[in-house]
Structures are given as C-alpha cells and as structure tokens.
Backbone bond lengths (Angstrom), bond angles and torsions (degrees), N, CA, C in turn:
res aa  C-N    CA-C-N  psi(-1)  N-CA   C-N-CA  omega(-1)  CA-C   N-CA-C  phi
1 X - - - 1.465 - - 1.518 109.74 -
2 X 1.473 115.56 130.29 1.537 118.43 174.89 1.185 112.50 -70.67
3 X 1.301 116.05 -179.95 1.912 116.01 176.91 1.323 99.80 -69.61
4 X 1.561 115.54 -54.60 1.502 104.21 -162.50 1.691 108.08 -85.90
5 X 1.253 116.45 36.93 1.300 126.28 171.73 1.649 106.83 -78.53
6 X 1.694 121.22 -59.68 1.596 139.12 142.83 1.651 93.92 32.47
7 X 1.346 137.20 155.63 1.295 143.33 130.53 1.372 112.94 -74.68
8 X 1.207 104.39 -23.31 2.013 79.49 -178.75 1.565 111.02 -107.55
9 X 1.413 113.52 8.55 1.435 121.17 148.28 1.544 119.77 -79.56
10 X 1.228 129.32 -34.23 1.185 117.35 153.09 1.431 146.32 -75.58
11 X 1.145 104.98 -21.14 1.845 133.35 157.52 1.792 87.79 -47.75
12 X 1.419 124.51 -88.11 0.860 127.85 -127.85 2.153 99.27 -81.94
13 X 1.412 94.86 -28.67 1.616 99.97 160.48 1.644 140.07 -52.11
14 X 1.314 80.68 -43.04 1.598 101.26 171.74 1.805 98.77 -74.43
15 X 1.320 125.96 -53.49 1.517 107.07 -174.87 1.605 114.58 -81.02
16 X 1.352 102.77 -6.27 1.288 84.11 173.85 1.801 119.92 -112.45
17 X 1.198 98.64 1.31 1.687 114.62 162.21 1.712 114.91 -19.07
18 X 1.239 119.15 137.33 1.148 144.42 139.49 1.647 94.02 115.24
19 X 1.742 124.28 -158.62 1.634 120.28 177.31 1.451 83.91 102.82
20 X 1.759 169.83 -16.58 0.801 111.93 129.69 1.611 72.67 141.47
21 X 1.081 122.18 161.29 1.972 128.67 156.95 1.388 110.55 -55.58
22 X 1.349 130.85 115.73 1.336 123.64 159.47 1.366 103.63 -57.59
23 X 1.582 117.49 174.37 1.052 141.05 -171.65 1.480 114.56 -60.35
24 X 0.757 162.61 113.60 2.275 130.67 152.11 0.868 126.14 -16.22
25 X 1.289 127.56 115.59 1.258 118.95 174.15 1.721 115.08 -62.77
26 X 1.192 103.78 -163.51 1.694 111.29 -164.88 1.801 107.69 -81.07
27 X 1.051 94.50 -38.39 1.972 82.56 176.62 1.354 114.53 -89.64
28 X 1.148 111.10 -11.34 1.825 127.28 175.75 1.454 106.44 -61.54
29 X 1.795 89.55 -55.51 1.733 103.50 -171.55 1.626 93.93 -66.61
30 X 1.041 135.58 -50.85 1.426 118.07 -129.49 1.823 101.23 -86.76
31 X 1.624 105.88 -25.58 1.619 127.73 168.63 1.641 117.50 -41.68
32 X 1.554 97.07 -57.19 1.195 126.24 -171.03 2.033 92.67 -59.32
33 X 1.633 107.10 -83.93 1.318 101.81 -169.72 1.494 119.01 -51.45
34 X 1.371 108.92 -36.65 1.442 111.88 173.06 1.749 126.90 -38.81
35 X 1.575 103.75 -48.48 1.415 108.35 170.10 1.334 134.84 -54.55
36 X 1.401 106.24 -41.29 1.340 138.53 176.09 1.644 102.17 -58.75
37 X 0.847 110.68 -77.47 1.717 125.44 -163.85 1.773 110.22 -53.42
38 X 1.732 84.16 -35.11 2.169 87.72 169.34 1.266 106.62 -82.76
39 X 1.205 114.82 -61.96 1.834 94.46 162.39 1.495 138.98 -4.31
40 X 1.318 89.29 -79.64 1.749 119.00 174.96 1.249 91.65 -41.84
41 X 1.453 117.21 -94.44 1.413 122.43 -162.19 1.654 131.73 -48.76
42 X 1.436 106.98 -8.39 1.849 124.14 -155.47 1.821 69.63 -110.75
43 X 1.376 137.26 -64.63 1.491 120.71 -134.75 2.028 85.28 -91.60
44 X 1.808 120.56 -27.34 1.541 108.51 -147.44 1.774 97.14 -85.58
45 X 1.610 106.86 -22.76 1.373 122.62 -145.70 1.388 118.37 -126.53
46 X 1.622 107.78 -41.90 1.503 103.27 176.01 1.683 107.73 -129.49
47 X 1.520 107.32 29.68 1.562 98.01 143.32 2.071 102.10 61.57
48 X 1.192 109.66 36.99 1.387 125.75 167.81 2.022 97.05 64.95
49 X 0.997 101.36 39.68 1.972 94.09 179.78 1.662 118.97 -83.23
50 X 1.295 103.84 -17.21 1.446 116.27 172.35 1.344 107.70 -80.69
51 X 1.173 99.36 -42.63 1.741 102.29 -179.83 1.441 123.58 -57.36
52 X 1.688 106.29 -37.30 1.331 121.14 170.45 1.508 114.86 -53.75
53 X 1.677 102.24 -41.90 1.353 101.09 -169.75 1.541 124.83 -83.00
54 X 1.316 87.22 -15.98 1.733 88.49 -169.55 1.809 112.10 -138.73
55 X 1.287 106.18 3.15 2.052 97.45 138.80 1.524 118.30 -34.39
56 X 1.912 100.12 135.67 1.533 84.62 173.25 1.523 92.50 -109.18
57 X 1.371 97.64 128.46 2.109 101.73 146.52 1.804 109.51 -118.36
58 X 1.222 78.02 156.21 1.772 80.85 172.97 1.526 132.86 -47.42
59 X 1.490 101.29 -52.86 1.017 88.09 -174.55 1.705 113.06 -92.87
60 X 1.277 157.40 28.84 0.905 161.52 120.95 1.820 100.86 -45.75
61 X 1.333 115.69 -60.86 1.801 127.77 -147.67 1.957 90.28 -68.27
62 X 1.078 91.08 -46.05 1.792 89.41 -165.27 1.647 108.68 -111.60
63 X 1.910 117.88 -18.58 1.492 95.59 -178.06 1.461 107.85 -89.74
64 X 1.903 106.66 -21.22 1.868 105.71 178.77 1.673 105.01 -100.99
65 X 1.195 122.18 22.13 1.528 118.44 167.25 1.622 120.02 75.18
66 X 1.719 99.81 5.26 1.865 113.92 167.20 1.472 111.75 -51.50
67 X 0.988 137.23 39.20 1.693 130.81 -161.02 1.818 91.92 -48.77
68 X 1.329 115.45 -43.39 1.320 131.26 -140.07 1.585 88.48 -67.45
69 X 1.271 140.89 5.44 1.484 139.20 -164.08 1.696 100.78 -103.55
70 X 1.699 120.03 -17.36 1.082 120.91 165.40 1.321 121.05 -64.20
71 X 1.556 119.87 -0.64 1.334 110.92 -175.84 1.780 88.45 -131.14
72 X 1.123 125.88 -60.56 1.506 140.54 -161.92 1.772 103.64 -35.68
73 X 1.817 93.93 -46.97 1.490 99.99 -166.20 1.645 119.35 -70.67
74 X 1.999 115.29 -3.25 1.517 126.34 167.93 1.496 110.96 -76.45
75 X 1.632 121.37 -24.09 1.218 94.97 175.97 1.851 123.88 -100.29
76 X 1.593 101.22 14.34 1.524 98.47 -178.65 1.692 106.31 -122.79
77 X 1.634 101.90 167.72 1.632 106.62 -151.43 1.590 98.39 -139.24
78 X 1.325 113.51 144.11 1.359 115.17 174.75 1.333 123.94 -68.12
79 X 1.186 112.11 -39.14 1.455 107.32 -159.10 2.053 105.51 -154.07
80 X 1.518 124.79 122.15 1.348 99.97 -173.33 1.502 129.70 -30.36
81 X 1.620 112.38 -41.93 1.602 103.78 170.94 1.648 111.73 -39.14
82 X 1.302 119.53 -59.49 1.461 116.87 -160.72 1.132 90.40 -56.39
83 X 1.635 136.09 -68.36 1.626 114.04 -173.04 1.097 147.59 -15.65
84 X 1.646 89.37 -64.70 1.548 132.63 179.38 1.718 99.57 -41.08
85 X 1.469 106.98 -57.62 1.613 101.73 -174.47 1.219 119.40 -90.02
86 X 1.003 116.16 4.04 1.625 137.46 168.80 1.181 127.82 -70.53
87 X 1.179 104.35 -22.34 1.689 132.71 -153.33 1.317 97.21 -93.33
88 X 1.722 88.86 -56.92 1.931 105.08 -163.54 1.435 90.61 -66.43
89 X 1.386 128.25 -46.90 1.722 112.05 -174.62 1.022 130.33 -64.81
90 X 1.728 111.78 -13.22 1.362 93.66 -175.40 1.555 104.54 -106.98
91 X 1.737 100.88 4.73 1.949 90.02 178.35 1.368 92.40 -91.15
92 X 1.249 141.11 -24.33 1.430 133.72 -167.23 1.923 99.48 -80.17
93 X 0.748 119.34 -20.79 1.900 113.22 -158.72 1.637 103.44 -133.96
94 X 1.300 125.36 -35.04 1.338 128.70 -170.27 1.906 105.82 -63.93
95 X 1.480 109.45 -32.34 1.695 123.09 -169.96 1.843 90.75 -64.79
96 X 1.355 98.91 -53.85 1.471 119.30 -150.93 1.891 87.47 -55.87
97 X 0.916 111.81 -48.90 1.482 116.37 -138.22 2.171 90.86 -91.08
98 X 1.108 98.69 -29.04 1.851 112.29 172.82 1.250 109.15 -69.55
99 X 1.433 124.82 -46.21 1.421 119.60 -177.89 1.364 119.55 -69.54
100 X 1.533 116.84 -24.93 1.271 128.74 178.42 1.648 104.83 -78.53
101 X 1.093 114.00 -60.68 1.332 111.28 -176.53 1.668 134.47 -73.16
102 X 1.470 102.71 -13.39 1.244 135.84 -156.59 1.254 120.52 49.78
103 X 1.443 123.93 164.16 1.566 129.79 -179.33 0.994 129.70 -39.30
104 X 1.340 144.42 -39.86 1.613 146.34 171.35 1.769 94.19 -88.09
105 X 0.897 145.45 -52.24 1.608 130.20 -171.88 1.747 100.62 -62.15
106 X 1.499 100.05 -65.88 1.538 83.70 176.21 1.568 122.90 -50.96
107 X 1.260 155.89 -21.97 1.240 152.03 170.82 1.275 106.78 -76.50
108 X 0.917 116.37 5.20 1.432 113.20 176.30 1.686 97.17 -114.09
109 X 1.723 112.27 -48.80 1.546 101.79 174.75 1.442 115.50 -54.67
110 X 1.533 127.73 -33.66 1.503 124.36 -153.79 1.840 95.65 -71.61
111 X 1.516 107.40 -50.39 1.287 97.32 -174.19 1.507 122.21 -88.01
112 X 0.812 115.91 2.51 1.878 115.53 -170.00 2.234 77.38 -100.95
113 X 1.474 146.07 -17.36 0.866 116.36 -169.81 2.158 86.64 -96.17
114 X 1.045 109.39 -14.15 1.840 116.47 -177.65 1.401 106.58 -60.67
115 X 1.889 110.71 -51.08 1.130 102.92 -171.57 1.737 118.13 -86.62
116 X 1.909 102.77 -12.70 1.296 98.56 174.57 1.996 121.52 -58.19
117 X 1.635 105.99 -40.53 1.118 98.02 154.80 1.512 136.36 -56.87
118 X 1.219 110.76 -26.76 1.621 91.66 -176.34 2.166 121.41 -75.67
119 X 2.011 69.74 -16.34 1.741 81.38 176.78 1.543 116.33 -71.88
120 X 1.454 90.69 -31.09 1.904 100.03 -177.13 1.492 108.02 -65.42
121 X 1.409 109.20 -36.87 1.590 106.23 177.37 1.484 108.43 -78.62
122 X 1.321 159.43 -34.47 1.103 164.96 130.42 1.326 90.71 -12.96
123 X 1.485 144.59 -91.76 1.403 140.04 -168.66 1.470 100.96 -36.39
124 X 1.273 134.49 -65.69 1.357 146.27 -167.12 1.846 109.51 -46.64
125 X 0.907 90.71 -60.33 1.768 124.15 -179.81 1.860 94.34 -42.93
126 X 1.478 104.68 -63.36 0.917 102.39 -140.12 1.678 99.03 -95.00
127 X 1.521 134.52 -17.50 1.630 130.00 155.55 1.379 110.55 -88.61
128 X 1.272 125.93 11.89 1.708 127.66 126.34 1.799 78.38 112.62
129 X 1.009 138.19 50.72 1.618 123.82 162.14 1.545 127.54 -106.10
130 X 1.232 88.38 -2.49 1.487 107.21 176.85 1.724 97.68 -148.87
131 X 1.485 99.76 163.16 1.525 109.83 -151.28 2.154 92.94 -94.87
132 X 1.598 100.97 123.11 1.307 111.68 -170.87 1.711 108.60 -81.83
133 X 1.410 110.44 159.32 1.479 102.46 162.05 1.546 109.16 106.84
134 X 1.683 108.85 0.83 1.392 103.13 172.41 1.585 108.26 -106.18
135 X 1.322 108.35 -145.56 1.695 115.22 168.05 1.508 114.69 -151.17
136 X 1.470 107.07 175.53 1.291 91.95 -179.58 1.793 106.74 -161.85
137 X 1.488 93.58 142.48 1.055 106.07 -140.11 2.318 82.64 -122.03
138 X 1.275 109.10 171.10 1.576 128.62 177.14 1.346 125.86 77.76
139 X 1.141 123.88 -170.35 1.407 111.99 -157.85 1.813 100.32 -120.96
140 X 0.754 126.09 12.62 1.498 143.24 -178.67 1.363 105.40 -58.82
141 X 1.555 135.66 -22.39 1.402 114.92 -171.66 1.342 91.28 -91.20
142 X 1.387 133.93 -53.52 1.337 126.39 172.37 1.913 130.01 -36.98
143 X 1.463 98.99 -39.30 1.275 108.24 157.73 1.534 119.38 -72.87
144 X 0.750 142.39 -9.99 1.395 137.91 -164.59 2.163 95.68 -120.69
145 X 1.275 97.08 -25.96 1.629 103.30 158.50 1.763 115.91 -54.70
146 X 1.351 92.46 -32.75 1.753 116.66 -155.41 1.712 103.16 -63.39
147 X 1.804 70.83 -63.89 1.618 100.20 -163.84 2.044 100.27 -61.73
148 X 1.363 116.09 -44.58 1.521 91.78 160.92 1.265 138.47 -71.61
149 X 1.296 132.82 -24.28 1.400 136.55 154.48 1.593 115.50 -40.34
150 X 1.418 87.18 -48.21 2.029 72.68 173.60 1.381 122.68 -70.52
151 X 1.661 112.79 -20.73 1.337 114.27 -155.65 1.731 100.06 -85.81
152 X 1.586 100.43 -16.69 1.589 116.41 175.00 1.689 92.38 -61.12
153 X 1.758 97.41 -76.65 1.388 110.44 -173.20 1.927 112.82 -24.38
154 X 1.282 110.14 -76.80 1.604 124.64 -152.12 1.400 91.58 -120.22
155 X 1.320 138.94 78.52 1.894 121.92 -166.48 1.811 88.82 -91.08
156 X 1.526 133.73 3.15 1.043 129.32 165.05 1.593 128.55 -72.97
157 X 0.992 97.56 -35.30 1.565 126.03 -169.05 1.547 100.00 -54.79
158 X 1.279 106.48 149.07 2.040 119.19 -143.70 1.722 81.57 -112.26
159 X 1.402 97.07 126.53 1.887 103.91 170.84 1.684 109.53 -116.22
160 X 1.132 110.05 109.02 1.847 116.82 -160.87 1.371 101.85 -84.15
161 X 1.450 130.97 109.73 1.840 121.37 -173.63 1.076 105.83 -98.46
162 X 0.878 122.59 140.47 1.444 119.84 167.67 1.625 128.30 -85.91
163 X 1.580 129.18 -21.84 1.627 134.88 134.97 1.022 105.79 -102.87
164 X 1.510 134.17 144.81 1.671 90.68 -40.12 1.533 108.01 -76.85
165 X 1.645 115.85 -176.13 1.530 107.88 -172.48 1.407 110.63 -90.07
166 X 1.330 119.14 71.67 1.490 100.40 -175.87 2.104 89.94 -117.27
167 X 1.539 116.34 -173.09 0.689 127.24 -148.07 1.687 92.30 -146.83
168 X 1.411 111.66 110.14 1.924 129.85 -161.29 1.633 110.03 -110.92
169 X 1.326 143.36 127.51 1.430 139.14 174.13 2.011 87.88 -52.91
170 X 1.513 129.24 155.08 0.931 121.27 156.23 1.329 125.90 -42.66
171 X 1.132 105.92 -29.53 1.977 116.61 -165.02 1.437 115.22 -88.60
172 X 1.595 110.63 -10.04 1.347 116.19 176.25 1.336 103.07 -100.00
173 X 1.300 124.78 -31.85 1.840 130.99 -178.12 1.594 97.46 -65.15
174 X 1.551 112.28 -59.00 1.688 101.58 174.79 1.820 124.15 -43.22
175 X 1.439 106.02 -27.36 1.473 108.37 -146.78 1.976 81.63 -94.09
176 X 1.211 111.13 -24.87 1.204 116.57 161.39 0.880 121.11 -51.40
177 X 0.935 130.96 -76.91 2.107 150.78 -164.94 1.613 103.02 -60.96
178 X 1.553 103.14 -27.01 1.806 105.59 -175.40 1.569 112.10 -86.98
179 X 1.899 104.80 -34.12 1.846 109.11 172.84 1.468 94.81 -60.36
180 X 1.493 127.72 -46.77 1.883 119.45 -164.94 1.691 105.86 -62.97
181 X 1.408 107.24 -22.40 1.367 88.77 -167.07 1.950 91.77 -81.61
182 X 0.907 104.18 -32.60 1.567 119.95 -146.33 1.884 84.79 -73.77
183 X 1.259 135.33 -34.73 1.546 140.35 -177.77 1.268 100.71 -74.12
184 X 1.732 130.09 -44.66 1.295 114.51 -165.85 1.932 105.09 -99.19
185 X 1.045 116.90 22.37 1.606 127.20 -178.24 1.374 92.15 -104.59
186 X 1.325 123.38 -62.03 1.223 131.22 -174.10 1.798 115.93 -66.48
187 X 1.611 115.48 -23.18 1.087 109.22 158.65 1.054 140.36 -70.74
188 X 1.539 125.08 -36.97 1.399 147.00 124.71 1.349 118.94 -1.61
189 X 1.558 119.92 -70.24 1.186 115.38 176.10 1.894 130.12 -77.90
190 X 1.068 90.30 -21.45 1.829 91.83 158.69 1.237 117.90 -109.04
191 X 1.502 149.85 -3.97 1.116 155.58 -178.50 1.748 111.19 -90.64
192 X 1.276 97.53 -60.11 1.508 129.46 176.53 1.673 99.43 69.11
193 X 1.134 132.13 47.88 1.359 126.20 -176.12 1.492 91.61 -140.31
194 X 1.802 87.85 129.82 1.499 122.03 -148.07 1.348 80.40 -86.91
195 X 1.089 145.92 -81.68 1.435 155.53 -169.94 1.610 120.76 -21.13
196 X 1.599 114.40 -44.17 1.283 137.16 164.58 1.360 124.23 -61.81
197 X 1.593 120.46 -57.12 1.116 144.20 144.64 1.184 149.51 -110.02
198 X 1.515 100.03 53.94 1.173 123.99 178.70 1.583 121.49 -54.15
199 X 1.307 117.46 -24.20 1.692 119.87 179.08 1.418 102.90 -96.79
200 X 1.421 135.75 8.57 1.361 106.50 174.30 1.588 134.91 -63.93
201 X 0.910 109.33 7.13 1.394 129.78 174.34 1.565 109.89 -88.54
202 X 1.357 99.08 -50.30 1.969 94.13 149.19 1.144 146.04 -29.18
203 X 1.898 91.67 -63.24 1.224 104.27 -172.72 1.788 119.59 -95.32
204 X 1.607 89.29 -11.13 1.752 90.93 139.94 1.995 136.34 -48.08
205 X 1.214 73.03 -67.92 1.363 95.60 151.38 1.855 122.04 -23.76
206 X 1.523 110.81 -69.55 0.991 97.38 -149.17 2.009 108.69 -104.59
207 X 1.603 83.72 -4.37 2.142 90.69 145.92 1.215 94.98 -66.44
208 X 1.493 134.31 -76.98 1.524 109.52 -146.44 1.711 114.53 -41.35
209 X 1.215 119.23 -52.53 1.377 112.00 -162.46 1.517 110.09 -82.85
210 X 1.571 120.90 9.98 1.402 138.35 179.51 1.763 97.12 -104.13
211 X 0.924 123.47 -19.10 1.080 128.34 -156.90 1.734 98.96 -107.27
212 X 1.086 110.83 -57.13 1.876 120.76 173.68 1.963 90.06 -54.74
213 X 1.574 115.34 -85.30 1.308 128.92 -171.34 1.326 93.13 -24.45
214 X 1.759 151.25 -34.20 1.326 139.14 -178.66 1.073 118.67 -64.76
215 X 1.224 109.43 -62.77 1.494 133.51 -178.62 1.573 111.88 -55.66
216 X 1.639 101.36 -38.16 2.251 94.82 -174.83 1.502 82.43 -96.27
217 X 1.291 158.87 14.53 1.125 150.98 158.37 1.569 123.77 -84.62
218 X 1.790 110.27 -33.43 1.312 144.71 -173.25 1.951 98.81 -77.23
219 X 1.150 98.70 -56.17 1.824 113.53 -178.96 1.544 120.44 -123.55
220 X 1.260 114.21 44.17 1.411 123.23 -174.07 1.658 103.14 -45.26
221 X 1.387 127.90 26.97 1.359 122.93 170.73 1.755 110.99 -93.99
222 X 1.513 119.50 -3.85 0.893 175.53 117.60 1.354 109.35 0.17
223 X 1.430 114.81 -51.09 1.601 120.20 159.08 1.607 123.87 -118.79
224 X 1.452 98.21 16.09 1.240 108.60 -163.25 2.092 124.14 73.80
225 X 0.968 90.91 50.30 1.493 105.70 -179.11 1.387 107.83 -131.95
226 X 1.923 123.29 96.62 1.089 122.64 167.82 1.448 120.00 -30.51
227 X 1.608 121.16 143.51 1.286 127.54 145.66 1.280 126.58 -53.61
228 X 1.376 121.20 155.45 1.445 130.62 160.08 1.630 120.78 -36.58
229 X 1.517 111.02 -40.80 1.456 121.56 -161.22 1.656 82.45 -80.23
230 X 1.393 123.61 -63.37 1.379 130.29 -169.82 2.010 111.36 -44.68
231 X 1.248 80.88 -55.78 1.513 75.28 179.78 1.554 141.35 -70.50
232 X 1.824 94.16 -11.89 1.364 116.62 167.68 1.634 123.64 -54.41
233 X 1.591 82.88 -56.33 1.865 110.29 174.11 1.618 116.40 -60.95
234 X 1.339 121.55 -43.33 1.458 130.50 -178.89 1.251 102.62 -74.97
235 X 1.498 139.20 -47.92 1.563 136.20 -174.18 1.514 119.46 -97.15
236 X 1.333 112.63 24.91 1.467 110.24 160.70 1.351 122.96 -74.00
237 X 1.346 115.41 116.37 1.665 141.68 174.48 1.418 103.51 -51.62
238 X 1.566 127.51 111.17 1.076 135.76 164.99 1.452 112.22 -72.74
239 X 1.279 113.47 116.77 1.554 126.45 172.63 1.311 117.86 -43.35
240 X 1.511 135.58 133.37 1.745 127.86 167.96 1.567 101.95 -67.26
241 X 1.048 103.54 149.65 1.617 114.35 166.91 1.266 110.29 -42.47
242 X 1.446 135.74 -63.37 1.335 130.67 -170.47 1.379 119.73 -69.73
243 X 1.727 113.90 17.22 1.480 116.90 -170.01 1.846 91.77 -112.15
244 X 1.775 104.37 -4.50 1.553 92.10 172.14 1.377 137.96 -87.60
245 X 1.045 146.93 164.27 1.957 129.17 -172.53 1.280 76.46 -115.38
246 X 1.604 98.55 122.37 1.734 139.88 164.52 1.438 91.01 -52.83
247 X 1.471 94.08 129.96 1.928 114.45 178.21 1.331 105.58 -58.93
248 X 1.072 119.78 128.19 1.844 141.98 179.05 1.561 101.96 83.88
249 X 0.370 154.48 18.52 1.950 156.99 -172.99 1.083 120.05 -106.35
250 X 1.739 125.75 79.55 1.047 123.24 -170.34 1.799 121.15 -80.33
251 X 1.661 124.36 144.51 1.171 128.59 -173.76 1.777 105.03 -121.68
252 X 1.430 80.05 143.20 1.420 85.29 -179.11 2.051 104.19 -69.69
253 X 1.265 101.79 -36.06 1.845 92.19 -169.76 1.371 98.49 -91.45
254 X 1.461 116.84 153.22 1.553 135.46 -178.31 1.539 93.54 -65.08
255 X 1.283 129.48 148.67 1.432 122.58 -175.77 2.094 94.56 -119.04
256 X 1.183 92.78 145.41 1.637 131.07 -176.01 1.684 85.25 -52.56
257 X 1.680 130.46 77.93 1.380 117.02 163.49 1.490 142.86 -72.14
258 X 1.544 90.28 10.62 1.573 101.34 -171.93 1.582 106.03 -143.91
259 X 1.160 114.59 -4.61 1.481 110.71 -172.72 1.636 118.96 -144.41
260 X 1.104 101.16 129.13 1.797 104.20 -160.68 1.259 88.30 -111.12
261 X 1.640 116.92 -175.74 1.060 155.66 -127.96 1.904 96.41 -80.97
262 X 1.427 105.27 -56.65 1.258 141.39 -165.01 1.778 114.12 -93.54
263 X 1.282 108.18 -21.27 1.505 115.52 168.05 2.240 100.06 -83.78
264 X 1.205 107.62 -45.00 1.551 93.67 178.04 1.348 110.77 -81.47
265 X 1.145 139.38 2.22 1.532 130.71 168.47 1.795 94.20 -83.14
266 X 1.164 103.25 -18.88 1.989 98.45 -167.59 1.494 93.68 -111.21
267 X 1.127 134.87 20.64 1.617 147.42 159.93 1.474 94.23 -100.96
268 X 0.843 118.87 -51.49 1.801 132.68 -158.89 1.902 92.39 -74.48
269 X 1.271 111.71 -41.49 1.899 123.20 176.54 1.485 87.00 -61.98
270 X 1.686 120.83 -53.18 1.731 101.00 -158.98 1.310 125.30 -64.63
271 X 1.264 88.68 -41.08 1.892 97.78 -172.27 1.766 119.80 -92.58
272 X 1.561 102.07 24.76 1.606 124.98 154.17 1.554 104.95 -95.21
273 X 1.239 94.80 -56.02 1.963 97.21 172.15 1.339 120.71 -40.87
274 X 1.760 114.59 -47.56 1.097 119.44 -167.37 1.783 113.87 -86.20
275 X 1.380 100.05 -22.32 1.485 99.02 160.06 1.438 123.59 -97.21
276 X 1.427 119.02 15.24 1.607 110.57 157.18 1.809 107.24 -95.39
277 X 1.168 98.58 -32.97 1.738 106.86 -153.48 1.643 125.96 -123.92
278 X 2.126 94.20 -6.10 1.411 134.18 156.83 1.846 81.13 51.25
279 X 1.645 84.22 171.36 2.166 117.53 -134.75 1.324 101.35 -38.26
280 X 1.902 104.54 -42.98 1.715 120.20 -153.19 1.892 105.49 -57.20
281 X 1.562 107.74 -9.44 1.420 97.33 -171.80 1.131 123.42 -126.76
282 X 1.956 108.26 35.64 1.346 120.05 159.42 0.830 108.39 -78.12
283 X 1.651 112.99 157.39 1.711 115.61 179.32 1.782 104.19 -94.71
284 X 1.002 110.60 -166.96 1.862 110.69 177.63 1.462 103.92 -62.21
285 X 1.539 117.52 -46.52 1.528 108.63 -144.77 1.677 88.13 -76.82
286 X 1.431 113.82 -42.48 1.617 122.41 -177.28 1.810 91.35 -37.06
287 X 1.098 104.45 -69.75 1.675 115.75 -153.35 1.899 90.18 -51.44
288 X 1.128 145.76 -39.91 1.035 144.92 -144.84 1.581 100.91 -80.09
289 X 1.474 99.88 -40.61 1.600 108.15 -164.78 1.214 113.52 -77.75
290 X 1.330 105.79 -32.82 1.561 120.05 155.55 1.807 120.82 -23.60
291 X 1.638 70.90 -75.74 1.677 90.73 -177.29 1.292 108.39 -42.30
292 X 1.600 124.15 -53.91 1.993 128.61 -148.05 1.560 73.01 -75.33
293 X 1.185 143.51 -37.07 1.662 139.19 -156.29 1.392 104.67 -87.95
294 X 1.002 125.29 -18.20 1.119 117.44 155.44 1.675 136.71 -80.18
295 X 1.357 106.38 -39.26 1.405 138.49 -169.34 2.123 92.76 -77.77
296 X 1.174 96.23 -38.96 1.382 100.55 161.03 1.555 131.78 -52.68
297 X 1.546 100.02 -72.81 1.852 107.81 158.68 1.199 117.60 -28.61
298 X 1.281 116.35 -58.60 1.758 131.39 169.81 1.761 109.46 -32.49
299 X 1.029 94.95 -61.83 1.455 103.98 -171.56 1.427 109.71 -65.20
300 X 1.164 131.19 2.55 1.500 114.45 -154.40 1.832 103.08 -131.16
C-alpha cells in the first residue's frame, strides 16, 4: 500500500483537489534547465565536444580512471528527441519525487539511481547480455529511478498519455516501461541484431536506476530519511494534563483521544499546504500526523 493509498489521504485529496502545478522545486528546476542548456550549447556551438568528453563507457570510466562519466554522462543527450522526452520526465516525476525526499536527499537519489544504471549496463555489457562497446549518454536512468519511487510512493496515482490517449494507474505505466525494457534486452541477447535492438544498452541502463530508485524508495533509511512507522513513533504530541478525563468521571461527549488543541490547528497548516502545493510535498512528520488524524476520525 502507498502513502496516499490511507483513507484520510484520499478524503482529504479529493476535497482539497485542484490550485494548479506548484512550482519545481530547486533541484527539479535546476536538472530540468541544466539539460537543456548542455544540449543547446554541445549540439548549436561545440559540435558534440561535451559529449565526447563526458559519455560514459566502461572502458574509458574504469580502464582510463574517467570515474567522473558516472555522473557527466546524465546531463547530455543524443539527439533533440531524447531531450524532448527527457524533459517531459523529469518535469512530470523529478517535483514528485524532491518534495518527498527533499532537496539534498533527492540529489543524492537522482544521481546515485543515474549512475546505478550505467553500472547495470557495465554488468550487462560485460557477461555478454547486452551488446558491449557502445556508450551512453542522458538522463533517463535517474528518471526512470523517479518514475519508480513514485509508483512506490502513490502506485494509485492516474498518468494521462497522450499516444496513445489512454489513462494508466502509475504502477501499471512503470510495470510497462520495465516489460519494454525487459523485451528489447532480451531481444538483444538471442537475436543479436544491432539494428532491431539497438538501445539495449539503454534500456539496461534504465533498470539499473529503476532498480536502485526501488530499493532507496522501498527503505529510504538508506539515505537517511526516516520511515513512516519511525516517524509516527518519534512525533507523537504529548497531551496537557487538562486534556485528560479524571478516572471515574463520566462525560456525556466522546473526548478527542488523539488530537489536542494544537495538533488540529497543524492539521488545519497541512491541508492548506496540500491545497497550494498538493500531497507530493508533505514531508514525513506532515504525512504522519495526517495519518494519527485520520486513524482518529475512524475511531470516533
């Protein structure tokens, strides 16, 4: 079950629905323009020289001591198409996946899931299951890190395509994107025709950083980002004395057993947050209080 799986995350989603795309946050934004601008300048101005320099292949990254190609080779792109869809993934999934983790954890998730792909293709490459001897270049393993973290996060959450126009739970679009990679890897290795499956080295590629993005998404303790259960237990609001009913003293009204005075003014803070900047940009402790506030209603 995702977080926003909860009933009183969806109660409170549905009423507080609509207000518009929040902004990007700061490593979202800076990813996004960053790609673009090396692009531009590597394909309008210097005739692919960045590209030269900072593709990762194996044996350049680990036999001439380039380590630095595990990161260099996420922000450059072959061809405007690759951008182009590069772009859209990382403004659609990169916000989602920053607000949850916040800015320094996520910069650390986007690229440790970039370079996990290039390692996965290096493994691949190199016990012969995918075809060795190319390179690889874009930011797709980190996105495709993204796009499973959310599907961990929200695997409910509605992804609207436009070819064709149909409309996918997140968790079925991932499980999608992972059979395509998983058909043209496997074609590769019994087919062996470069022409057909020519990107399996891609789509090597873009399990690895789908594959890490699960796992630091699955146990975000992992980057140092409490769990849900953890943060439940550490941020429980100790009641004032006068919020307790004196032993034997019966009341006619059911009394508030989980939520004081000062926890619904900071319920009343969440679900303003969540309707300026909607669910993806509660933090843990937010999401927790949620929960006891909900689990509360329940009870009553």
């Amino acid at each position: 079950m995702g977080t926003a799986d909860r009933d009183y995350f969806r109660d409170e989603a549905a009423r507080y629905a609509g207000g518009g795309r929040p902004p990007m946050p700061p490593v979202s934004k800076f990813l996004f323009i960053a790609n673009i601008v090396i692009f531009v300048v590597d394909w309008l101005f210097l005739n692919q020289k960045i590209t030269e320099w900072g593709a990762f292949a194996p044996e350049s990254a680990f036999g001439e001591g380039r380590v630095w190609e595990l990161v260099s080779f996420q922000f450059l792109h072959a061809n405007p198409a690759h951008i182009l869809f590069n772009s859209i993934g990382l403004y659609f999934f990169a916000p989602w996946l920053e607000n949850w983790w916040g800015s320094k954890r996520f910069a650390a998730f986007y690229l440790l899931c970039g370079a996990a792909g290039a390692l996965f293709y290096t493994l691949l490459s190199t016990i012969g299951i995918v075809s060795a001897g190319g390179y690889l270049v874009g930011a797709s393993a980190g996105i495709y890190g993204c796009l499973i973290g959310a599907a961990v996060i929200d695997p409910n959450a509605q992804v609207h395509l436009l070819f064709p126009p149909i409309t996918l739970t997140i968790r079925k679009f991932a499980l999608l994107l992972m059979g395509l990679a998983l058909v043209v890897i496997a074609g590769d290795l019994i087919v062996h025709n470069k022409e057909m499956f020519e990107n399996s080295g891609g789509e090597a590629g873009h399990l690895g950083g789908a594959i890490l993005g699960f796992l630091l998404t699955r146990f975000p303790a992992l980057l140092g980002k409490r769990t849900m259960a953890v943060a439940a237990e550490e941020d429980k609001i100790l009641r004032p004395k006068e919020f307790k009913r004196k032993p034997r003293q019966k009341s006619k009204l059911r009394p508030r057993t989980h939520l004081d005075i000062a926890t619904s003014n900071e319920v009343d803070r969440i679900l303003d947050k969540i309707n300026k900047e909607g669910m993806q940009s509660l933090t843990s402790e937010e999401q927790a209080i949620l929960k006891e506030a909900g689990e509360s209603r329940k009870d009553r």
